[in-house]
PDB file of the backbone (N, CA, C, O) and the ligand in Angstrom, with CONECT records:
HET     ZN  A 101       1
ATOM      1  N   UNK A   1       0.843  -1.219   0.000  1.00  0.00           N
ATOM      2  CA  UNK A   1       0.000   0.000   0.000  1.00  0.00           C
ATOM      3  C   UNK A   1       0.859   1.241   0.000  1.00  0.00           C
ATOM      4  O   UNK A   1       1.988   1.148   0.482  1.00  0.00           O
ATOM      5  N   UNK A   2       0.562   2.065  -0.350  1.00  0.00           N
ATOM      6  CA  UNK A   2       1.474   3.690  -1.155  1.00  0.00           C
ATOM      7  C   UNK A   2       0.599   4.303  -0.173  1.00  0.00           C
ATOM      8  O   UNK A   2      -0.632   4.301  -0.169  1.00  0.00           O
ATOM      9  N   UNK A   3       1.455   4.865   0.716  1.00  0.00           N
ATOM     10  CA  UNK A   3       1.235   6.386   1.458  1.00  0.00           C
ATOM     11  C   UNK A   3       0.726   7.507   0.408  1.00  0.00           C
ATOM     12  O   UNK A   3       1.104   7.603  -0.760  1.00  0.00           O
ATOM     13  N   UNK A   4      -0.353   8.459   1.167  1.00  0.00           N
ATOM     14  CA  UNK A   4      -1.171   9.111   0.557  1.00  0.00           C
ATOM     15  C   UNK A   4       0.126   9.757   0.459  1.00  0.00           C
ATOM     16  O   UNK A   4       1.154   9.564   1.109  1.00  0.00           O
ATOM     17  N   UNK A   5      -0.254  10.952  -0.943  1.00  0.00           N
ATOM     18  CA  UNK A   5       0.901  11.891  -1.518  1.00  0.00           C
ATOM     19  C   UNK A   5       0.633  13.127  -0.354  1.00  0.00           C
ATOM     20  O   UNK A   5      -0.472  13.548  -0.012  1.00  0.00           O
ATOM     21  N   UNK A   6       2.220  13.667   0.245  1.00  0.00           N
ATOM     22  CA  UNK A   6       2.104  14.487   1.410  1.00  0.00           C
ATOM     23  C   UNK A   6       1.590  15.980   0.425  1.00  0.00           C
ATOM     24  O   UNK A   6       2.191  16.361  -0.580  1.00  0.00           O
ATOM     25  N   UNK A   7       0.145  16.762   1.116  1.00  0.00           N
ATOM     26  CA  UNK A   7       0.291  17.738   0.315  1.00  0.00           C
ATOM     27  C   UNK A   7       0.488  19.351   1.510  1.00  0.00           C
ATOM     28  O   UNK A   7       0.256  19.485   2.711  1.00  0.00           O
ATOM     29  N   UNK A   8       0.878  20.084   0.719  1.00  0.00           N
ATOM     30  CA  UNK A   8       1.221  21.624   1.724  1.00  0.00           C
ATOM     31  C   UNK A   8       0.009  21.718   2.230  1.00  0.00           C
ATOM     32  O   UNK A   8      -1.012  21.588   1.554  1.00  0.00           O
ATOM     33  N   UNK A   9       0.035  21.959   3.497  1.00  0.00           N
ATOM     34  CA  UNK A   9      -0.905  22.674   3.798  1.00  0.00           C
ATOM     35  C   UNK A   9      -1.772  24.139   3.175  1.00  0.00           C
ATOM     36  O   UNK A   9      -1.168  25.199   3.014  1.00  0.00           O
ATOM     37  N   UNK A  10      -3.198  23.987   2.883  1.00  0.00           N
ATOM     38  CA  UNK A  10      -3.731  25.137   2.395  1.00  0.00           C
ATOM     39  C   UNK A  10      -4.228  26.174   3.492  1.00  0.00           C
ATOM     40  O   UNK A  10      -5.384  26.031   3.890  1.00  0.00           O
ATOM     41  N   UNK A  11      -3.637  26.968   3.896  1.00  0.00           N
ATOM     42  CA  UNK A  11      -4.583  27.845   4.665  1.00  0.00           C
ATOM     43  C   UNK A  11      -5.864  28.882   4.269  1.00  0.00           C
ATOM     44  O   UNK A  11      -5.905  30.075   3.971  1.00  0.00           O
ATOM     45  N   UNK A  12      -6.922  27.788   4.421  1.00  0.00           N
ATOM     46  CA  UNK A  12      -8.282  28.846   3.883  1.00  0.00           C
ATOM     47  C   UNK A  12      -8.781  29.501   4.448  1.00  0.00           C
ATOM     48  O   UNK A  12      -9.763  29.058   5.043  1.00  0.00           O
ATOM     49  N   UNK A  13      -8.411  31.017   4.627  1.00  0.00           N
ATOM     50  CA  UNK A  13      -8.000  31.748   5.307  1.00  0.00           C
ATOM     51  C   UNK A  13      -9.493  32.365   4.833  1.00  0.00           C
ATOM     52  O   UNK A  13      -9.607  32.784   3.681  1.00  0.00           O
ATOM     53  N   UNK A  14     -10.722  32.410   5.835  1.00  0.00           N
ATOM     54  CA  UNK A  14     -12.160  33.054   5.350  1.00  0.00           C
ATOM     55  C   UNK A  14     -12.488  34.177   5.995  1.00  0.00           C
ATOM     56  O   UNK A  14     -12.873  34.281   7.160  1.00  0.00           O
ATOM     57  N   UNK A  15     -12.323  35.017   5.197  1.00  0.00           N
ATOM     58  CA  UNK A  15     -12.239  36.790   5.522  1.00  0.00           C
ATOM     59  C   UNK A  15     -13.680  37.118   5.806  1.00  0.00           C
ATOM     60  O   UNK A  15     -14.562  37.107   4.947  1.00  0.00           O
ATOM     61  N   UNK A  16     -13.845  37.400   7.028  1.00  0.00           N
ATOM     62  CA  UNK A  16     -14.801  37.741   7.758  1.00  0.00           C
ATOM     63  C   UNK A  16     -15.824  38.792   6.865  1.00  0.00           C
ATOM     64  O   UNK A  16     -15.134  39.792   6.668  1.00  0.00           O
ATOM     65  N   UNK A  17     -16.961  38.963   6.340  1.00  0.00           N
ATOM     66  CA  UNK A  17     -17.984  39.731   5.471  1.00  0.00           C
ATOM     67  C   UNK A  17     -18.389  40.548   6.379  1.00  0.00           C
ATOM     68  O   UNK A  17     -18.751  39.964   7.400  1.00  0.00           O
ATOM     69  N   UNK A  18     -18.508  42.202   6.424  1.00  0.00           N
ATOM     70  CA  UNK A  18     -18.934  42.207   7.248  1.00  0.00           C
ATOM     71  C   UNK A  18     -19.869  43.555   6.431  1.00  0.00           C
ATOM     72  O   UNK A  18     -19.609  44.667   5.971  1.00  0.00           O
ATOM     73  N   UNK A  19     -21.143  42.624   6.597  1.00  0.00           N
ATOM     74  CA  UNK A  19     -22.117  43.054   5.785  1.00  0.00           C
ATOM     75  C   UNK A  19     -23.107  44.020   6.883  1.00  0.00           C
ATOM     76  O   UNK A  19     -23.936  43.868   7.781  1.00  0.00           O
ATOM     77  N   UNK A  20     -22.172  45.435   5.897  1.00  0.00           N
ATOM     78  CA  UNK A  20     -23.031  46.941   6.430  1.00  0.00           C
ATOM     79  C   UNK A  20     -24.240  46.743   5.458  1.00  0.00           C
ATOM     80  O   UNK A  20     -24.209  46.461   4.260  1.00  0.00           O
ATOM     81  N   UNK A  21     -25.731  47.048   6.594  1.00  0.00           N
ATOM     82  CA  UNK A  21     -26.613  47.715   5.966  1.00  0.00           C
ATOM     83  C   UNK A  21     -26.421  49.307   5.105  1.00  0.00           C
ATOM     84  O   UNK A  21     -26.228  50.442   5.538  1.00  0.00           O
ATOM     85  N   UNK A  22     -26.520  48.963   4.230  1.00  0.00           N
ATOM     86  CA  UNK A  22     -25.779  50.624   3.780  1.00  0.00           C
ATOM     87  C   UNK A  22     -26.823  50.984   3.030  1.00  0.00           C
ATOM     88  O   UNK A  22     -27.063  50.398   1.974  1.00  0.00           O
ATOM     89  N   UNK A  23     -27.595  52.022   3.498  1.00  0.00           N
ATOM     90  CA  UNK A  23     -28.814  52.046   2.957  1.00  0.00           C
ATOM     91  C   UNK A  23     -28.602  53.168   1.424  1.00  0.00           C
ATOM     92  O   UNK A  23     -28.073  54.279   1.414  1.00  0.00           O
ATOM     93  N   UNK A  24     -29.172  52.465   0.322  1.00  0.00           N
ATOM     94  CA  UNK A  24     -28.604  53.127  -0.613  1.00  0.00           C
ATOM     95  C   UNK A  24     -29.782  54.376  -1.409  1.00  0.00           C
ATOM     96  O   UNK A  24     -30.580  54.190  -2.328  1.00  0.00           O
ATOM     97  N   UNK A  25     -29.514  55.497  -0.711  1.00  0.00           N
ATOM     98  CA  UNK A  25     -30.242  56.512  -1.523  1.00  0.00           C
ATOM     99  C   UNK A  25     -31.111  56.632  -2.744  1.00  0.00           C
ATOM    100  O   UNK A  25     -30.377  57.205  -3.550  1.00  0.00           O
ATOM    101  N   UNK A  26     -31.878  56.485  -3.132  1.00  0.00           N
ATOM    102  CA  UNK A  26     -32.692  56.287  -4.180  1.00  0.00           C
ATOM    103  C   UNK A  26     -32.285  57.649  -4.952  1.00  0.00           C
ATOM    104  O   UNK A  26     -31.201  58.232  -4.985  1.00  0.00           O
ATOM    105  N   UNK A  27     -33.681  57.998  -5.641  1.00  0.00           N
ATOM    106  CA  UNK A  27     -33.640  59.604  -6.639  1.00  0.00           C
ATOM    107  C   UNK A  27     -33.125  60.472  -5.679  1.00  0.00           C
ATOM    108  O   UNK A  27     -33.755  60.760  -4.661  1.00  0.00           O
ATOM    109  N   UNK A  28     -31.540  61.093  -6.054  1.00  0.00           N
ATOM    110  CA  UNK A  28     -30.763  62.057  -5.299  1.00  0.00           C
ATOM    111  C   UNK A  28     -31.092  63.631  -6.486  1.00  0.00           C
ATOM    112  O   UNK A  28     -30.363  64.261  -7.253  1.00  0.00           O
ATOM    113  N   UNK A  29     -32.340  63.728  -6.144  1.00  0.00           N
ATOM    114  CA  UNK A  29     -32.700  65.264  -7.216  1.00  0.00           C
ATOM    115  C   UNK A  29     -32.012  66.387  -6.771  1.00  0.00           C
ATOM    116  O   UNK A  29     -31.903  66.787  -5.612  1.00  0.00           O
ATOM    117  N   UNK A  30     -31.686  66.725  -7.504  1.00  0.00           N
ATOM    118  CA  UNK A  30     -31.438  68.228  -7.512  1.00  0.00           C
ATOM    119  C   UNK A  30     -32.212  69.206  -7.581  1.00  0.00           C
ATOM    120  O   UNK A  30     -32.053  69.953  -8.546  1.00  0.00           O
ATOM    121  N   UNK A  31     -33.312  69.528  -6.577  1.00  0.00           N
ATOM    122  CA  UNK A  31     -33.929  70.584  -6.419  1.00  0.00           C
ATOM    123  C   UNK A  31     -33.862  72.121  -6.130  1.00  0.00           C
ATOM    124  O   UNK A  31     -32.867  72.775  -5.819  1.00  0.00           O
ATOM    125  N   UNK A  32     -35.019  72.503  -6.287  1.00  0.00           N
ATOM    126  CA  UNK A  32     -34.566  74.187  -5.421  1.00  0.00           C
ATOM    127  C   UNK A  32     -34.425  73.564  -3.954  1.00  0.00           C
ATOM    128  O   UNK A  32     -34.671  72.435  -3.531  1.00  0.00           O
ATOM    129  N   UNK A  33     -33.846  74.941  -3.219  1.00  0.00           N
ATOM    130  CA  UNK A  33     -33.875  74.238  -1.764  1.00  0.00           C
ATOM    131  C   UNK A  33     -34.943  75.115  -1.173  1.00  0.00           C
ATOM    132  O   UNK A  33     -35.236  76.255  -1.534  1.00  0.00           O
ATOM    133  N   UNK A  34     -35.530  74.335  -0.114  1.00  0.00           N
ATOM    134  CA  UNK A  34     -36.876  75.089   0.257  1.00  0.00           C
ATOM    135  C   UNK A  34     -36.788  76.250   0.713  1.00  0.00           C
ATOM    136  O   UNK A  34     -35.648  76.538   1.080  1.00  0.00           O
ATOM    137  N   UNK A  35     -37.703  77.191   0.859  1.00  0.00           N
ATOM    138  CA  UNK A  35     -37.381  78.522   1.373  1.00  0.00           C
ATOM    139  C   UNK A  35     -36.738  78.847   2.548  1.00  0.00           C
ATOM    140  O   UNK A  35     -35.834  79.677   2.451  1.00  0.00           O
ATOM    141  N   UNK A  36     -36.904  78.544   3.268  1.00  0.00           N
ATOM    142  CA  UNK A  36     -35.634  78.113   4.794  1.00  0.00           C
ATOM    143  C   UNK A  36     -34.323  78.400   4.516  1.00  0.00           C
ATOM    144  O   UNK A  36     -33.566  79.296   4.890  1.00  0.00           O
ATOM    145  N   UNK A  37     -34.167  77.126   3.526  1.00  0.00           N
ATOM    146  CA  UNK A  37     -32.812  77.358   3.393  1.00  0.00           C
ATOM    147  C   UNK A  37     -32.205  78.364   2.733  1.00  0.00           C
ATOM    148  O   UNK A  37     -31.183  79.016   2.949  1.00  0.00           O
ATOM    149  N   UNK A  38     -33.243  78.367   1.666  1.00  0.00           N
ATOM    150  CA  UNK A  38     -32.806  79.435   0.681  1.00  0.00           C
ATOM    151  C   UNK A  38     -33.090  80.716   1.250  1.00  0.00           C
ATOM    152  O   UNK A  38     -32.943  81.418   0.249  1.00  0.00           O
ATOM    153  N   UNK A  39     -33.367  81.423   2.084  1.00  0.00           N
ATOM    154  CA  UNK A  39     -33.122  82.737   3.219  1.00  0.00           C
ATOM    155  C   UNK A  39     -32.040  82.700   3.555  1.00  0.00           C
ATOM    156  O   UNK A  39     -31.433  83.748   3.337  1.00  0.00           O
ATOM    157  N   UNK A  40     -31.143  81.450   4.297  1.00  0.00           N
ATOM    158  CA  UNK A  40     -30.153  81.263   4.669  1.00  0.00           C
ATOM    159  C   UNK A  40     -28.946  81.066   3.638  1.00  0.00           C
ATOM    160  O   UNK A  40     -27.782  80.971   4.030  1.00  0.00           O
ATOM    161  N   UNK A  41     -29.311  81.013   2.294  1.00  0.00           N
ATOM    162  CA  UNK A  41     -28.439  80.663   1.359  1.00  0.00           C
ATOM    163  C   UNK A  41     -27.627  82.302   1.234  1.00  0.00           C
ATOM    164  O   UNK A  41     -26.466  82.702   1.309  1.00  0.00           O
ATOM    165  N   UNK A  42     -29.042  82.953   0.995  1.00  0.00           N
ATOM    166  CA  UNK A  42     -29.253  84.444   0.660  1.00  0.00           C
ATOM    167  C   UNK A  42     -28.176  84.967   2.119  1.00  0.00           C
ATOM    168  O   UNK A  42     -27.213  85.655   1.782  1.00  0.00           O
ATOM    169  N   UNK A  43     -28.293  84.711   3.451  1.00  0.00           N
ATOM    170  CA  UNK A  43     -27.382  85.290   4.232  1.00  0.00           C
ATOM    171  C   UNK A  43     -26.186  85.145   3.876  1.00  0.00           C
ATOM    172  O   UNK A  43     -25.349  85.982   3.536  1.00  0.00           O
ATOM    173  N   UNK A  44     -26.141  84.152   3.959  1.00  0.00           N
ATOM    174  CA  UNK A  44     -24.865  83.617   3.685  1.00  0.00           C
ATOM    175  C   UNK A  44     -23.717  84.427   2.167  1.00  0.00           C
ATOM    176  O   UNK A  44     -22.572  84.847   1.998  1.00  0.00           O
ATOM    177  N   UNK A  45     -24.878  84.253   1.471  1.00  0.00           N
ATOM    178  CA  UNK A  45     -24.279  84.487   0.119  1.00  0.00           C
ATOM    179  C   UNK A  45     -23.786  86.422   0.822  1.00  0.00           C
ATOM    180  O   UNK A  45     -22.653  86.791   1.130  1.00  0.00           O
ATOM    181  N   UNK A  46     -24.993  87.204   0.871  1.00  0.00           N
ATOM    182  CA  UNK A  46     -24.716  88.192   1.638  1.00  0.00           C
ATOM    183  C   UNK A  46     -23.515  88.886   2.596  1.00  0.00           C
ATOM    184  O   UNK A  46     -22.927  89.964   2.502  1.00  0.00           O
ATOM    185  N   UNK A  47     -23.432  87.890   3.460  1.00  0.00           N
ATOM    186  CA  UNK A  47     -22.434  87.803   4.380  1.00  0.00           C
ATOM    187  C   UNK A  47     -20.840  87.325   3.606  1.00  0.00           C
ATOM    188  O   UNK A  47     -19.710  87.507   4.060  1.00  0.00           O
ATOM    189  N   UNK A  48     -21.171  86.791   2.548  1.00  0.00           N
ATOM    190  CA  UNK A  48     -19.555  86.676   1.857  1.00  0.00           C
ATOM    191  C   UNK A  48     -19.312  87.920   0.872  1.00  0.00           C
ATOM    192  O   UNK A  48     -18.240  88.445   0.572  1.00  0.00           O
ATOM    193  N   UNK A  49     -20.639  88.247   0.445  1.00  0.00           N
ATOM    194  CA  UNK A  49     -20.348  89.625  -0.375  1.00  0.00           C
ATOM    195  C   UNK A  49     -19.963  90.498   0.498  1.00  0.00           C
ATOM    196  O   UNK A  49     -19.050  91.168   0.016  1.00  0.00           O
ATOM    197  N   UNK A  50     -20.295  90.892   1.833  1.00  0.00           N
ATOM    198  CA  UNK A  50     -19.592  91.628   3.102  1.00  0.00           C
ATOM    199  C   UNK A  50     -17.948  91.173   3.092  1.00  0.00           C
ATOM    200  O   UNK A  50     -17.070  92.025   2.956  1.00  0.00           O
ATOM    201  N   UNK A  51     -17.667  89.840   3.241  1.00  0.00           N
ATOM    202  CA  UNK A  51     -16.426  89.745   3.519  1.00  0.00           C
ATOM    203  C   UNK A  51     -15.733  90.244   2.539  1.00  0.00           C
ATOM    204  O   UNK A  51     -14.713  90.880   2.803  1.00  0.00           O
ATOM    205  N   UNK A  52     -16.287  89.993   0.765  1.00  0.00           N
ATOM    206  CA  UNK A  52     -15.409  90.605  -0.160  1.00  0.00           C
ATOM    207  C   UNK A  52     -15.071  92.333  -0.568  1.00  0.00           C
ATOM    208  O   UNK A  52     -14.246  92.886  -1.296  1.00  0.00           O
ATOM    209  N   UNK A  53     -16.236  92.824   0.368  1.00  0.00           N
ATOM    210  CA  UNK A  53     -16.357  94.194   0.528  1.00  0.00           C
ATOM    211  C   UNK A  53     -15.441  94.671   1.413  1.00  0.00           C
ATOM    212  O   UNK A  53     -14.953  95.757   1.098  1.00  0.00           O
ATOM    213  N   UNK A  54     -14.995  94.089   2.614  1.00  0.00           N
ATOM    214  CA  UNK A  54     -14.383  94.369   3.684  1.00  0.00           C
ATOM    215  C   UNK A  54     -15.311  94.897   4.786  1.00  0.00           C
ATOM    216  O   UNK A  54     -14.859  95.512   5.751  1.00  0.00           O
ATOM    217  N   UNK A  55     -16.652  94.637   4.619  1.00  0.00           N
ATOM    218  CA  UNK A  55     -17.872  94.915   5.739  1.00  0.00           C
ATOM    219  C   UNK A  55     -18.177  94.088   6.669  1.00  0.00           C
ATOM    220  O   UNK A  55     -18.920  94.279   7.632  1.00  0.00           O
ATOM    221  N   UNK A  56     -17.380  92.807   6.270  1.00  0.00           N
ATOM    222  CA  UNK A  56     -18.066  92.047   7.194  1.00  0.00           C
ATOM    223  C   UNK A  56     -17.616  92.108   8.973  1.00  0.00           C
ATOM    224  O   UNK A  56     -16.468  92.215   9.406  1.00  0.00           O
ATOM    225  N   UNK A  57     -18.425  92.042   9.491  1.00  0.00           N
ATOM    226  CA  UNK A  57     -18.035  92.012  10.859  1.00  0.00           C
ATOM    227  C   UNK A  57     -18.886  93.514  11.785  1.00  0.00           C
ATOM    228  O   UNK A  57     -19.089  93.763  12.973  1.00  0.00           O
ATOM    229  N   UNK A  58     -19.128  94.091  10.729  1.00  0.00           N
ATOM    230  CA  UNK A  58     -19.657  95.189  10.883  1.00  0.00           C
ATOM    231  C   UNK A  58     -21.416  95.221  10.465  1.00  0.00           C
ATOM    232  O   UNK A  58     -21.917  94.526   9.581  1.00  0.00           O
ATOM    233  N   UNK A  59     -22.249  96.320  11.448  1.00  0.00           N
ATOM    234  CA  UNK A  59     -23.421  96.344  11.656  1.00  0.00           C
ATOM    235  C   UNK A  59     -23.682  96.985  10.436  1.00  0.00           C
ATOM    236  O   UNK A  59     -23.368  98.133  10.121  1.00  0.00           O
ATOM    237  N   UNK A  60     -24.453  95.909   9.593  1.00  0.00           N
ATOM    238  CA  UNK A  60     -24.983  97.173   8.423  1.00  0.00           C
ATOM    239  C   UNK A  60     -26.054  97.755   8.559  1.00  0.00           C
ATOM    240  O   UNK A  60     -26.847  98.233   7.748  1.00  0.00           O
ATOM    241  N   UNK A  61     -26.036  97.700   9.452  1.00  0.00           N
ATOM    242  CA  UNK A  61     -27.640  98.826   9.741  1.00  0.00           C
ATOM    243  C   UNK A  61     -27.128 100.330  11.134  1.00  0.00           C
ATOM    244  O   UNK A  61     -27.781 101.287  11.549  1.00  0.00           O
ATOM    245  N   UNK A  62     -26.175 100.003  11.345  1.00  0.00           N
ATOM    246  CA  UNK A  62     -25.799 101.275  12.254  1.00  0.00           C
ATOM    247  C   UNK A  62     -23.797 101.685  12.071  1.00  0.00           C
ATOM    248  O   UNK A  62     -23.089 102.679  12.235  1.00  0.00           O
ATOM    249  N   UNK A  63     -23.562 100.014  11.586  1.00  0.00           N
ATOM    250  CA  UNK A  63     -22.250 100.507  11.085  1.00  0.00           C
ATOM    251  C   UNK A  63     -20.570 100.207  12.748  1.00  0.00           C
ATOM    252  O   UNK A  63     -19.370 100.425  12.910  1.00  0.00           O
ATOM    253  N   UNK A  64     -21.847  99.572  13.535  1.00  0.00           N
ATOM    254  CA  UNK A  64     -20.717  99.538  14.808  1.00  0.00           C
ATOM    255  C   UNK A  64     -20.206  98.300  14.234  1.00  0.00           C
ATOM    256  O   UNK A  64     -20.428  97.889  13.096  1.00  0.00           O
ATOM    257  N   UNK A  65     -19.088  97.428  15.662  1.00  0.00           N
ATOM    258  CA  UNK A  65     -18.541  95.781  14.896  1.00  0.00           C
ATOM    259  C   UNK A  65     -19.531  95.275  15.648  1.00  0.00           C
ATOM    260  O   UNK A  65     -20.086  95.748  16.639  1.00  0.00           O
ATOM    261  N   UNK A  66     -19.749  93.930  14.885  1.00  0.00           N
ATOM    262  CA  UNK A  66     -20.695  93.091  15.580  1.00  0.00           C
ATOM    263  C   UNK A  66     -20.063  92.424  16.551  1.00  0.00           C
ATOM    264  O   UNK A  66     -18.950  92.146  16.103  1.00  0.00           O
ATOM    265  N   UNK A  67     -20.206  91.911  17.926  1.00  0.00           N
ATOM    266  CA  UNK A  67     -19.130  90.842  18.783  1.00  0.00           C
ATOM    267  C   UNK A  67     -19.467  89.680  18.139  1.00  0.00           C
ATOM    268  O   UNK A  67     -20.559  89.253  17.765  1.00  0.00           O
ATOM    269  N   UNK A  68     -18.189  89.171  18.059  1.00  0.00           N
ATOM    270  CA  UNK A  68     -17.971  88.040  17.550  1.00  0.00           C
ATOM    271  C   UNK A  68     -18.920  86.900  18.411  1.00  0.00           C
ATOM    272  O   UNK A  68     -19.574  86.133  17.703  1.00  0.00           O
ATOM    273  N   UNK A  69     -19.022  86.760  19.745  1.00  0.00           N
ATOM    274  CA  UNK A  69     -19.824  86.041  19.964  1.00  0.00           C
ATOM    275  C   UNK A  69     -21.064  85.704  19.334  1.00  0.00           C
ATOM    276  O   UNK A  69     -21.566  84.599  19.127  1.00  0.00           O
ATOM    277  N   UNK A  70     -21.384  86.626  19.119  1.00  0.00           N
ATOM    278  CA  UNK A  70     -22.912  86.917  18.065  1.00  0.00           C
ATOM    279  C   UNK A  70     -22.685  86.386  17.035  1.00  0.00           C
ATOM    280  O   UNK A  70     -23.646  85.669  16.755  1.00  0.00           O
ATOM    281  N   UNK A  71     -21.799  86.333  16.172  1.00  0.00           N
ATOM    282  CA  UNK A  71     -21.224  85.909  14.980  1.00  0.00           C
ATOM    283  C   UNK A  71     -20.445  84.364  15.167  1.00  0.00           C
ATOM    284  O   UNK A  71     -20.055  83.641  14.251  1.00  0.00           O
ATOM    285  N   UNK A  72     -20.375  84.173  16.263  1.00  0.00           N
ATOM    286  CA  UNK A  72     -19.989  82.485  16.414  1.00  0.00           C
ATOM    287  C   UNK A  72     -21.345  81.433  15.546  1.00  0.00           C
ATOM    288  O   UNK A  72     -21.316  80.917  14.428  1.00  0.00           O
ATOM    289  N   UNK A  73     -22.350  81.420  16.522  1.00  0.00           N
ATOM    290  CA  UNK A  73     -23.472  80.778  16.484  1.00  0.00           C
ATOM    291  C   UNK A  73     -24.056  80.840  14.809  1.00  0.00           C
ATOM    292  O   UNK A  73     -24.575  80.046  14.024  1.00  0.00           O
ATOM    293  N   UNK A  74     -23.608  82.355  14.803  1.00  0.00           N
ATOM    294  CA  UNK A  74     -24.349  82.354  13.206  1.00  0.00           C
ATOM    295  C   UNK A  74     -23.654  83.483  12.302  1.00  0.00           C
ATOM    296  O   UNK A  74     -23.961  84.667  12.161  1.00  0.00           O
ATOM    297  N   UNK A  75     -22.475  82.626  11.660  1.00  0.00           N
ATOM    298  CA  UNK A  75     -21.649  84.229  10.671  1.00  0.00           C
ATOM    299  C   UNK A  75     -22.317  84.980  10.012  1.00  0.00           C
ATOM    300  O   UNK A  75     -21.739  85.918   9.464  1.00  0.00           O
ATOM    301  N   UNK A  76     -23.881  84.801   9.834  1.00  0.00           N
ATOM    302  CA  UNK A  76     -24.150  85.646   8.630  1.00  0.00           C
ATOM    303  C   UNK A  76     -24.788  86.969   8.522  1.00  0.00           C
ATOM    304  O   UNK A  76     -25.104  87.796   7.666  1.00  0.00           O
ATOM    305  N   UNK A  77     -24.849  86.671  10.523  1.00  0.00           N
ATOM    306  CA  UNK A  77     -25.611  87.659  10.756  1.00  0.00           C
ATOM    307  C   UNK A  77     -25.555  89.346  10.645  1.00  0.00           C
ATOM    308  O   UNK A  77     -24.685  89.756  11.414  1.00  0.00           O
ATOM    309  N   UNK A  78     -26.155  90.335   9.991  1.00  0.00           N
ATOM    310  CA  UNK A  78     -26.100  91.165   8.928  1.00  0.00           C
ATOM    311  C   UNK A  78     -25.507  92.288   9.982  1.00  0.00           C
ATOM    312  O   UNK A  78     -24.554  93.025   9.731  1.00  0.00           O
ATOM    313  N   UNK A  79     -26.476  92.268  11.567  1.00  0.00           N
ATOM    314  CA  UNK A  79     -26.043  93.201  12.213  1.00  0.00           C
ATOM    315  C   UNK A  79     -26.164  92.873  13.889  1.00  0.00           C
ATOM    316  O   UNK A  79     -26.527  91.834  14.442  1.00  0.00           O
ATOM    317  N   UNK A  80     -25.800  93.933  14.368  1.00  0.00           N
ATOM    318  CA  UNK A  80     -25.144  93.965  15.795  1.00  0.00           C
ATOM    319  C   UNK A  80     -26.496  93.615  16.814  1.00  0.00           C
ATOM    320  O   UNK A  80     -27.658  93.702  16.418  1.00  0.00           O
ATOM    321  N   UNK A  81     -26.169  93.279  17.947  1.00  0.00           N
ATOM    322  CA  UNK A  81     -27.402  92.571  18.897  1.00  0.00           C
ATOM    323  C   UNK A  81     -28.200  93.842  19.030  1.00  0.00           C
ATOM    324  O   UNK A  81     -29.430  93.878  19.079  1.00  0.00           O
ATOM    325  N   UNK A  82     -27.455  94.804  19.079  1.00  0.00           N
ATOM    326  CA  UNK A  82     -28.861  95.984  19.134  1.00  0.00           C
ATOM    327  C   UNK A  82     -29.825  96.511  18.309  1.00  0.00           C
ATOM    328  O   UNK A  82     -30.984  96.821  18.583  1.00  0.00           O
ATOM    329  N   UNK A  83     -29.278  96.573  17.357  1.00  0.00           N
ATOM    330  CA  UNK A  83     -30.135  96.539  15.882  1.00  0.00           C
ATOM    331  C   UNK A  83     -30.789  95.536  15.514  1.00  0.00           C
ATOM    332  O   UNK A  83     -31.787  95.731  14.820  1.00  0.00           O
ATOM    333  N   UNK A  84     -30.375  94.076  15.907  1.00  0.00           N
ATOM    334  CA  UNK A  84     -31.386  92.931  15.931  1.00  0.00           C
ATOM    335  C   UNK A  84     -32.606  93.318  16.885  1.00  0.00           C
ATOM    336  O   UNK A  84     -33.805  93.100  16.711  1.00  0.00           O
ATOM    337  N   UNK A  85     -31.772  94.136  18.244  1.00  0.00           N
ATOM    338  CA  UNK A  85     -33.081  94.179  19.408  1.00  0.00           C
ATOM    339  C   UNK A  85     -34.040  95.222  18.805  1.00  0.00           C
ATOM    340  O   UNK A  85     -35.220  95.152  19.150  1.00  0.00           O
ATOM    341  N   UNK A  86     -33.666  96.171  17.953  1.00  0.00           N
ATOM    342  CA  UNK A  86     -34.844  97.262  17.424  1.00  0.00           C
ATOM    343  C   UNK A  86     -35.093  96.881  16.372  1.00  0.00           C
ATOM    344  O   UNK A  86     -36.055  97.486  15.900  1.00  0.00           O
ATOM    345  N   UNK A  87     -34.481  95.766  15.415  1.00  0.00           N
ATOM    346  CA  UNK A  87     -35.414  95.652  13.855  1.00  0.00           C
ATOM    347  C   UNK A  87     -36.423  94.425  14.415  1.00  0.00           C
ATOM    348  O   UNK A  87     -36.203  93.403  15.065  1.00  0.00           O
ATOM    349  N   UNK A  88     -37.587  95.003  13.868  1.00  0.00           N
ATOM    350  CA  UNK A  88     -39.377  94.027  14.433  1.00  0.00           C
ATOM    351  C   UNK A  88     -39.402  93.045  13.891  1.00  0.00           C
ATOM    352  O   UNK A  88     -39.983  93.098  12.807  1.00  0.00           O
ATOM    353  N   UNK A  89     -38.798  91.607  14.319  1.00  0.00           N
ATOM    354  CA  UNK A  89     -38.936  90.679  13.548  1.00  0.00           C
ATOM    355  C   UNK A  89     -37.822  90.273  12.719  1.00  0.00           C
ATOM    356  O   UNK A  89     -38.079  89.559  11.750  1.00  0.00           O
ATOM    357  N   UNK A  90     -36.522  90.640  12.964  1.00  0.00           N
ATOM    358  CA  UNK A  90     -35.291  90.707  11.634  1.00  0.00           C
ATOM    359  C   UNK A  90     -34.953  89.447  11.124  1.00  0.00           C
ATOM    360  O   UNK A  90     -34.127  89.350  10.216  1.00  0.00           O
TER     361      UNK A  90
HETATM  362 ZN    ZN A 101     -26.135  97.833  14.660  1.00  0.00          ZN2+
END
């Protein structure tokens, strides 16, 4: 009797799947953006035409600097906490 033929060892080495739910976006439209945003687009856009002016940082409605604190939370904002406190609704 003939000894089985010695063979190398195979290491089947089974790479763990690691199957993300990845939820895949359907119709990614390109819409308008709703009015919300688009107010905020408008600040924004605003607030960079300030920076390219060299206004920004400054109250455009009385012309003082705005504190930056005020301008943390939200850069776009046009003017200073006091002029926010007297415009009705700004
Ligand atoms: Zn002001």
């Amino acid at each position: 009797m003939a000894p089985p033929p010695r063979r190398g060892g195979v290491a089947d080495a089974a790479l763990p799947r690691r199957a993300r739910a990845a939820r895949a976006g359907g119709g990614a439209t390109v819409t308008r953006p709703p009015p919300r945003r688009a107010a905020a687009l408008a600040r924004i856009a605003a607030a960079l035409a300030r920076i390219e002016s060299g206004e920004y940082g400054w109250c455009a409605r009385c012309g003082e600097p705005i504190a930056p604190g005020r301008l943390a939370p939200d850069p776009a904002l046009p003017t200073c906490v006091a002029c926010a406190g007297q415009a009705g609704g700004g």
